[in-house]
N, C-alpha and C positions, 0 to 999 in steps of 0.2 A: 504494500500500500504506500503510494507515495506523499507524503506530506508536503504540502505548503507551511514554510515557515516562517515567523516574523524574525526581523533583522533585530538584531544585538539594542539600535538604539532605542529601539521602538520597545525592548522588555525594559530596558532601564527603565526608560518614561513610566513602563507600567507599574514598576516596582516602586515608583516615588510615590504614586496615587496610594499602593498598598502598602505602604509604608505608615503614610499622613491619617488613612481610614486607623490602623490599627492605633495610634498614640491619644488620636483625636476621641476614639472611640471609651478607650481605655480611661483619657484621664475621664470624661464625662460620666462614665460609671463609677469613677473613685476607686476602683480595685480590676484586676486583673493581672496579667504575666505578658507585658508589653516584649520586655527584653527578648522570652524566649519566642519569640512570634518574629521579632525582625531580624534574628541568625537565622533564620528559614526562606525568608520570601523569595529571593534569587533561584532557590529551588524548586517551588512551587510555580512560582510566574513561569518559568522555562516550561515546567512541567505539564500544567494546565492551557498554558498557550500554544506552547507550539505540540505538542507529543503525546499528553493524553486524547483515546481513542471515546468520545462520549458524545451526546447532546441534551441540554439542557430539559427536554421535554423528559425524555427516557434515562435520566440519570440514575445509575446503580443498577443497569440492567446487566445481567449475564453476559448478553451480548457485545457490552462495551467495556473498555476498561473499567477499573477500579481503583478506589483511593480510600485509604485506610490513614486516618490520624492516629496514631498511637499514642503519640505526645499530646494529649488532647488539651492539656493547659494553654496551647497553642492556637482555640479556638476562634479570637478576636481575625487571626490571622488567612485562616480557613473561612468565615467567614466574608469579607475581603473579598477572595477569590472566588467563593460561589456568588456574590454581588455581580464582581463586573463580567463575568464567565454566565450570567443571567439565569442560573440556578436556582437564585432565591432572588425574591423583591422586597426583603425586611429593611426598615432603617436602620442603620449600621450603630445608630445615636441612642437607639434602646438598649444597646447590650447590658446585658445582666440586670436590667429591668424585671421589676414584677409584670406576669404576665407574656414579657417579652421572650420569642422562641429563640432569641440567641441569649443563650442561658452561658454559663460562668466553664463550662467544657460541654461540649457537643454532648445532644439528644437529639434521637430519634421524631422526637415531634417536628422535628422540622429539614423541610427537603430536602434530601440528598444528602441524610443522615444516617444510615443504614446500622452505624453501629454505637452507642453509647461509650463513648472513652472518656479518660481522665485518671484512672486509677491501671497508674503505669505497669507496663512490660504485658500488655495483654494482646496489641493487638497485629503479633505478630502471627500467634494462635488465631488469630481471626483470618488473618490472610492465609492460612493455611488451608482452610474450609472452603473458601472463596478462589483459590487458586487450584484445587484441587476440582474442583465442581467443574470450573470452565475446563480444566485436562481431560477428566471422564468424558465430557460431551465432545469433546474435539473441538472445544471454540478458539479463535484466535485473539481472543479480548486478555487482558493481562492484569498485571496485580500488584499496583505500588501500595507500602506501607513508609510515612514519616515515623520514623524514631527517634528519640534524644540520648544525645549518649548519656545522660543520667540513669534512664533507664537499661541501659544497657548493662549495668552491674545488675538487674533483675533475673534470678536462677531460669525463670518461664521462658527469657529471649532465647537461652542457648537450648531448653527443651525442642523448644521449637522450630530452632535452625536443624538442632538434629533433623528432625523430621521432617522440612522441607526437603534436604537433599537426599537423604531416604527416600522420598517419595519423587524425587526428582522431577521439581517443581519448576521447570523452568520459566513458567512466565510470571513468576515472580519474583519482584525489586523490591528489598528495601532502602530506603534513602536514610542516609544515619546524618544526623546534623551535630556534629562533633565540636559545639560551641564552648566546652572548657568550663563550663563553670555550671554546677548543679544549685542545689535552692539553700545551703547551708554555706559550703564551700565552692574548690575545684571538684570535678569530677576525678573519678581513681587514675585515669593516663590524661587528664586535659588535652593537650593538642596532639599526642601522641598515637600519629595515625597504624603508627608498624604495629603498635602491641594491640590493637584492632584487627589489621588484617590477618596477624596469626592467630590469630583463632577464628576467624570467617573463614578462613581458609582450610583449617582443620578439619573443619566440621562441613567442606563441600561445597563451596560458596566459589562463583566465580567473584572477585575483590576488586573492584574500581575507585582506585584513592584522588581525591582532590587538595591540592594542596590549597587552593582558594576558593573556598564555596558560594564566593561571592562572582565568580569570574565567568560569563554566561558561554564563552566561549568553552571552558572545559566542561562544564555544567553540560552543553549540549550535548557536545561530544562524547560523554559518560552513557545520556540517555540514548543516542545513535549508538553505542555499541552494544548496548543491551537488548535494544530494538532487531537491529539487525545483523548481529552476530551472536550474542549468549543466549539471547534465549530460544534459540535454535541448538541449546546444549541441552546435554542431562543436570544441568546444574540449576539452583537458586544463584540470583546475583546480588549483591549489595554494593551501595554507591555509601563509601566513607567521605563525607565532605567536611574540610575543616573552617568553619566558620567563626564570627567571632557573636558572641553574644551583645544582644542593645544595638548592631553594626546600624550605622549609618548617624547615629545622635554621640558626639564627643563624651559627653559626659554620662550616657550611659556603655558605650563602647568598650565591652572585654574589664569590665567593672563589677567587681564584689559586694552583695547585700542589693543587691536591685531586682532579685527573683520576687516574685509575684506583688513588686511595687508600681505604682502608675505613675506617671510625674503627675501632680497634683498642684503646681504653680503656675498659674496663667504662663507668667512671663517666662518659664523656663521650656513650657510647652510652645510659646512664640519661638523660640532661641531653635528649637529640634526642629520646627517645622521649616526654620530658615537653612539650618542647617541639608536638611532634605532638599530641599527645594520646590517649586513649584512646578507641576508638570501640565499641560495645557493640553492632552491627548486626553479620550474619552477609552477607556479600553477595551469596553463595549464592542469599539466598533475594530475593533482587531479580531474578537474571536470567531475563531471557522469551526464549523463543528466537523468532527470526523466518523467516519462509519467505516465496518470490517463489510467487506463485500461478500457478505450473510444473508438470509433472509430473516427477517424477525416475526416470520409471519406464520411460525412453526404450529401446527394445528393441534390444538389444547385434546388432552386426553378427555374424554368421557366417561366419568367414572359412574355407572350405575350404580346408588347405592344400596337397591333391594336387594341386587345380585350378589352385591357382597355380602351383604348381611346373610342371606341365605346360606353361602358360601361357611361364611364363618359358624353359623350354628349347626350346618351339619357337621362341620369339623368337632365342634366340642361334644355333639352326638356319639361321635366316631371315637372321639378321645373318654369320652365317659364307661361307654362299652366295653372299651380296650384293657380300662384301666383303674375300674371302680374298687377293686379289690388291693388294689395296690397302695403301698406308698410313695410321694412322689412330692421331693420339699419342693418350695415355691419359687425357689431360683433356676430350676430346671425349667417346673413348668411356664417360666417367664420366656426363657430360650425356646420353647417349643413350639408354644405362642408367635414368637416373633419371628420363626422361620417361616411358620407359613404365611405370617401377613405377608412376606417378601415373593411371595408368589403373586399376590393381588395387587400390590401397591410399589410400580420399578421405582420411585424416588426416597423408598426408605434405603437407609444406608445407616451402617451400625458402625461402633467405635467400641472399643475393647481397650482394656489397661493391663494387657498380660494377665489376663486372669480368666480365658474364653471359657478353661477349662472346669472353675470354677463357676461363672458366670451362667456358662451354659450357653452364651454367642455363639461356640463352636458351632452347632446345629445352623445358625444361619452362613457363616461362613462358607460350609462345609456347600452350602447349596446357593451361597449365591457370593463367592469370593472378590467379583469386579466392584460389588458394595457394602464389604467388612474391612473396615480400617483396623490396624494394630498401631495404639499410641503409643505401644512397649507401658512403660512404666512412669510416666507424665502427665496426670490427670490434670494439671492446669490445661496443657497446654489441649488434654483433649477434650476438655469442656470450649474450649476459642474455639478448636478446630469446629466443635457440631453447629457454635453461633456462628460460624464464616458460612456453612453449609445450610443452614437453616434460611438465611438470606439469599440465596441462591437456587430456589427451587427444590430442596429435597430434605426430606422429614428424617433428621439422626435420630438415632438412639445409641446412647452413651451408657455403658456399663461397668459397675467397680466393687472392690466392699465397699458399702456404706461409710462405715471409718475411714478410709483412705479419700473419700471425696470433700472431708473437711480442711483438705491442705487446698483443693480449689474451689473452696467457699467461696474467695473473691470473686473468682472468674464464673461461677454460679449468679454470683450477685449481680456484675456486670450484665450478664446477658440477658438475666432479669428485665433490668434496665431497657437491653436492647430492644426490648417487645419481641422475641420469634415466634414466628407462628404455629408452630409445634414442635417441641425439645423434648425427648422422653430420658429420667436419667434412673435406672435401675441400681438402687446401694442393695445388695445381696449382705449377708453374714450379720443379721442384726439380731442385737442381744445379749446377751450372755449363753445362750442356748448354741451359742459355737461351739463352747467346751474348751478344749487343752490350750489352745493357742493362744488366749488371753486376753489382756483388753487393750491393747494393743489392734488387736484385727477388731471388736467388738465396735458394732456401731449404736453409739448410746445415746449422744443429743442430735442426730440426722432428723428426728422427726421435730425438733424445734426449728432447727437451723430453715427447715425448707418452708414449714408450716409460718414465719416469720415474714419470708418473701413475696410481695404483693402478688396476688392474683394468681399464684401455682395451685396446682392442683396436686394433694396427696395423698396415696394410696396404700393402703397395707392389708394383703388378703391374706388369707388364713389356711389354704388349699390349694390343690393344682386348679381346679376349677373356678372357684374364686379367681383366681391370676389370671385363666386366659383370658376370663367374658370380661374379667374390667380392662384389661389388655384391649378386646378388640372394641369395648364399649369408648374406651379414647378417639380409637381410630373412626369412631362410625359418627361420634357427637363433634368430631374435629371437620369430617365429611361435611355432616350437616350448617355446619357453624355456628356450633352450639359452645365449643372447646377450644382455647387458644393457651401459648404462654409453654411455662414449663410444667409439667409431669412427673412426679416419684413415686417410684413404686418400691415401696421398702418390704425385702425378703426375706429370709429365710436361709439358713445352713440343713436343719434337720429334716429327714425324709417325714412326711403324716401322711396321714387319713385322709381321703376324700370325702369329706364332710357333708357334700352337694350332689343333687344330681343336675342332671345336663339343662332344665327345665329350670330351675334357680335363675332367677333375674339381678345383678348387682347395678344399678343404676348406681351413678358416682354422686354423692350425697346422700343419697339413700340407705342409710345402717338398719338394720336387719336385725330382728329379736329371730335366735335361731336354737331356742328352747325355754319354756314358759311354764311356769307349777300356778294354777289360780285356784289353789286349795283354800280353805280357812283355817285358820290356825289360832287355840287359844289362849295361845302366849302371848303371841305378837301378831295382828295379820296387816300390818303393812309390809305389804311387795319387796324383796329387795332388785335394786337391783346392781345386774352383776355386768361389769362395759371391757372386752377384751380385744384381743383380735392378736394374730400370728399364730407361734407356736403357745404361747399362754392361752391363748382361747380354747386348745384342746386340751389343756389341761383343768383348765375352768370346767369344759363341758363331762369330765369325767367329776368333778368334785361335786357339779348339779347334778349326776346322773343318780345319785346317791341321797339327795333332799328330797327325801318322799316328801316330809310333812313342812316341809317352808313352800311358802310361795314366793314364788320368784320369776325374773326375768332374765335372760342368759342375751349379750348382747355383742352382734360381731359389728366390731367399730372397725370396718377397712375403710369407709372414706373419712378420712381425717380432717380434709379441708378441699373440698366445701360440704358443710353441714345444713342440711336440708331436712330434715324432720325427727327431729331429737324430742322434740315436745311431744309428738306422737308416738314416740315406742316408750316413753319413759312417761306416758300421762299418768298412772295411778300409780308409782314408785314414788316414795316416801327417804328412802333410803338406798344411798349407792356407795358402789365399791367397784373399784377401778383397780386389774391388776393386769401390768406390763411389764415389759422388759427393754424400758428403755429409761434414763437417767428420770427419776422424780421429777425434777425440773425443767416446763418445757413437753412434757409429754403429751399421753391421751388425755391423763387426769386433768392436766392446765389445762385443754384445748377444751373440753367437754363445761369447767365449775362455772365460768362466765355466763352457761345457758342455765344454771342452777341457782343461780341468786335468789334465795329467798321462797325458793321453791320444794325443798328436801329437809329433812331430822339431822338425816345425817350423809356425810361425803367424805369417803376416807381415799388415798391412793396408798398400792402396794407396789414399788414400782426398784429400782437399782439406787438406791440411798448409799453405796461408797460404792471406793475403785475395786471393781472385781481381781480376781486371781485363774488361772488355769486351775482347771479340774474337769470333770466331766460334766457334761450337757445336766446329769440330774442330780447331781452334788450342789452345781450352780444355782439350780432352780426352787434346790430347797432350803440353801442357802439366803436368797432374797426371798424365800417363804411365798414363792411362783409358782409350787408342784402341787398338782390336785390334794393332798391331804391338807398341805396347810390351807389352802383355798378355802379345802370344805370343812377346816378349822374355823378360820376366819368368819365365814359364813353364820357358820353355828353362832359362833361368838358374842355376833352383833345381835343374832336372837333371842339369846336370853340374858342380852346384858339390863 
């Protein structure tokens, strides 16, 4: 594809305009990260001007290149650029305004925002997703990410380069803006671009060093060899540019304690502006839009959704029949589930932490390997990778222990943020009900941590069948557009019981009384009730199986959030007892006493009150007083207290 480009003076020109927006911008809001916005522009204006492949209508589509902010403090700057590139029509004079969509780091609510940054070293894992998507499909579109070398002492970047050139990612660029100076201090090598490139290099990267990042001539030349010689390699490439921080204003130029300061004095703001100069060009009318000689006009799948549904419920037919007698924990039947939605649905594509075997992925891999990623052992960076993918056309699912996905809490948090349109992340091995391995692998506050997160949705079933139908009850309310955001489904280590038959309905919100005593009783006859779910819920249901003379209610709590009729299975209980196995704090009990205010005698939880030990699955359980006898101790207890 051949490009028209604008000449050398003509970016200058345009870099004084986005220069003057970003200072002008910045002091009027009174805060922002000015400095680290004009060590960039030179980058970006080449970038955006002459060499990213987009159009402002269709910005962020698959079929066009991509821009990823990683540095996202850098938004006054980005900004700017989606301005006069006619991306966005916001006034530039509102930033970090109430109300106003140019917020304080890049959000999604506003155009050709695809990815929420600011909470560095993330979003090179994002370009991972995104660049891997357009590889799969064979598109020609490509995939720059800005980065700050601040974050680049972030552990996620170098996960994540692993794994670009693993997956040999060639059309994507990171652009490293190597300005010297982080928000405390120097950065760990400040201008020192070598001890940079040996380790891009290490790790597979073809390495493009700029000794001046300001100098639009090498600038070009970087993005022309990337263009049309590396990324025609098996390699990722990165552009190390050495720039200086504040450049272009004397007195903030390559100067210390000026990270996230505005100039805030008219007259000093007079002095930068004079200093910059005045540029008389509109840069508007510079930009040309570019297209890959594609069609975009690729004809949208038809997904019928009776057919699927049908589809899906004879399968749990087939799977019930097969296997009613059996045992079968919930982390398997999670893998079993999801190999066959991959029959129905080509855009799902799974993510795996070294752990398939475990996990139970292997089943889909095994049958559909062109869309099973291996992140090896980098849950950050494989939580980026599903959000770069998620924006991209195709439904990940990411799976791990439980426990091990609190090291990418952030990066969970993040994408949160991003808004995707369906994220599913499976934590397996939760409880104490793991046994020997400890707590260490134990996942104990996952269901705070996700239950926390605006607008997800989470799950915890108690059976194989339980698993698959909310499994494909995602898929079919995500269909209808009923279901958006992220998805957990929290599981299970130990084989159980099939609790259910094929005919069992789990609508998500809809918790389920799934064994009921409405004896009288004339000790006590207020109800108790009993609120579980997992592997505690079959032990619950063996401690009720034994309450001839209580009445009671037995209740499986797999939807955690969102909670939709809790006033109805618990209208005549007086009394409740909540027993799990996950940390006291933050659990079922917390998620459930808020619909209880003033409504119950009494509300007790049984739940992981200290740091577990190794031992086995029913030492553990009777240990935190989780095994059916103490249960149906407990039970008794409350009756004739």
């Amino acid at each position: 594809m051949k490009i028209t480009k604008i000449n050398i003076e003509t970016l200058k020109e345009i870099s004084k305009v986005v220069r003057r927006d970003i200072l002008i911008s910045t002091y009027l809001a009174g805060s922002g990260h000015p400095t680290t916005c004009l060590s960039a522009v030179e980058l970006l204006v080449s970038l955006f001007f002459n060499y990213l492949v987009f159009d402002n209508d269709n910005y962020g589509s698959i079929y066009q290149d991509e821009f990823i902010l990683s540095k996202g403090h850098a938004a006054p700057l980005l900004y700017s650029i989606y301005k006069h590139t006619k991306i966005i029509d916001e006034d530039l004079s509102t930033l970090r305004k109430y109300n106003s969509l140019l917020e304080g780091h890049p959000s999604t609510k506003l155009k050709g925002v695809k990815y929420a940054t600011g909470s560095l070293g993330q979003g090179l894992s994002i370009a991972l997703g995104a660049s891997w998507a357009r590889k799969y499909k064979k598109l020609p579109s490509k995939v720059y990410v800005l980065v700050g070398d601040g974050e680049l002492a972030e552990g996620s970047i170098y996960e994540s380069a692993n794994l670009a050139s693993y997956y040999n990612l060639s059309n994507l660029c990171i652009i490293a803006d190597i300005n010297r100076i982080g928000q405390s201090g120097p950065t760990m090598f400040e201008h020192n671009l070598s001890e940079y490139q040996k380790r891009f290099e290490a790790f597979g990267f073809n390495v493009i060093t700029l000794e001046d990042g300001h100098n639009f001539e090498l600038i070009n030349q970087a993005f022309e060899l990337f263009i049309n010689q590396y990324s025609n390699t098996n390699k990722p490439t990165i552009i190390l540019a050495k720039t200086l921080k504040g450049k272009g204003v004397s007195f903030l130029e390559d100067k210390l304690d000026w990270h996230g300061k505005p100039i805030t004095k008219k007259e000093d703001l007079e002095l930068a502006l004079t200093e910059i100069g005045e540029s008389k060009i509109n840069p508007s009318d510079f930009i040309t839009y570019k297209s890959y000689s594609i069609s975009n006009n690729i004809p949208s799948i038809q997904i019928k959704i009776d057919e699927i549904e049908n589809k899906l419920n004879n399968f749990v037919k087939d799977f019930y029949l097969k296997n009613k007698d059996k045992k079968i924990a919930t982390r398997e039947a999670f893998g079993i589930g999801l190999a066959f939605l991959g029959s129905l649905i080509d855009n799902l594509v799974v993510i795996d932490g070294d752990v398939k075997n475990s996990t139970y992925t292997l089943y889909f891999e095994k049958e559909y390997k062109d869309r099973f990623i291996e992140s090896y052992i980098a849950e950050q960076s494989m939580i980026g990778f599903m959000l770069g993918l998620s924006k991209n056309g195709f439904i990940p699912v990411a799976s791990t222990f439980g426990a091990f996905l609190t090291r990418a809490y952030d990066f969970i948090r993040m994408m949160n943020y991003s808004r995707p349109d369906l994220a599913i992340i499976c934590g397996t091995h939760s409880g104490v009900s793991i046994g020997e391995d400890g707590p260490s692998q134990m996942a104990l506050e996952d269901i705070a941590a996700f239950k926390a997160l605006f607008n997800t949705t989470v799950l915890y079933p108690s059976d194989a069948i339980s698993t698959i139908k909310l499994l494909f009850n995602v898929f079919i309310e995500y269909l209808k557009g009923n279901l958006k955001g992220i998805v957990y489904f929290r599981t299970s280590r130990p084989s159980s019981n099939i609790i259910y038959d094929y005919n069992s309905d789990f609508e998500i919100g809809e918790n389920k009384i799934i064994k009921e005593n409405n004896i009288d009783n004339s000790l006590n006859n207020t109800k108790i009730g009993i609120i579980s779910a997992g592997v505690i819920l079959h032990e619950a249901l063996k401690a009720c199986n034994k309450l001839d003379n209580i009445p009671f209610k037995l209740i499986d709590f797999y939807s955690i959030k969102p909670i939709k009729n809790i006033d109805k299975i618990l209208k005549d209980v007086k009394q409740i007892l909540v027993f799990e196995e996950h940390s006291k704090d933050g659990g079922i009990g917390e998620t459930v006493a808020p619909y209880l205010v003033n409504k119950v005698n009494h509300f007790e939880i049984v739940a992981i009150d200290d740091i577990p030990v190794s031992g086995s699955p029913d030492d553990l359980l009777k240990h935190f007083k989780l095994d059916s006898e103490s249960i149906y101790l407990k039970i008794k207890s409350l009756i004739y207290q």
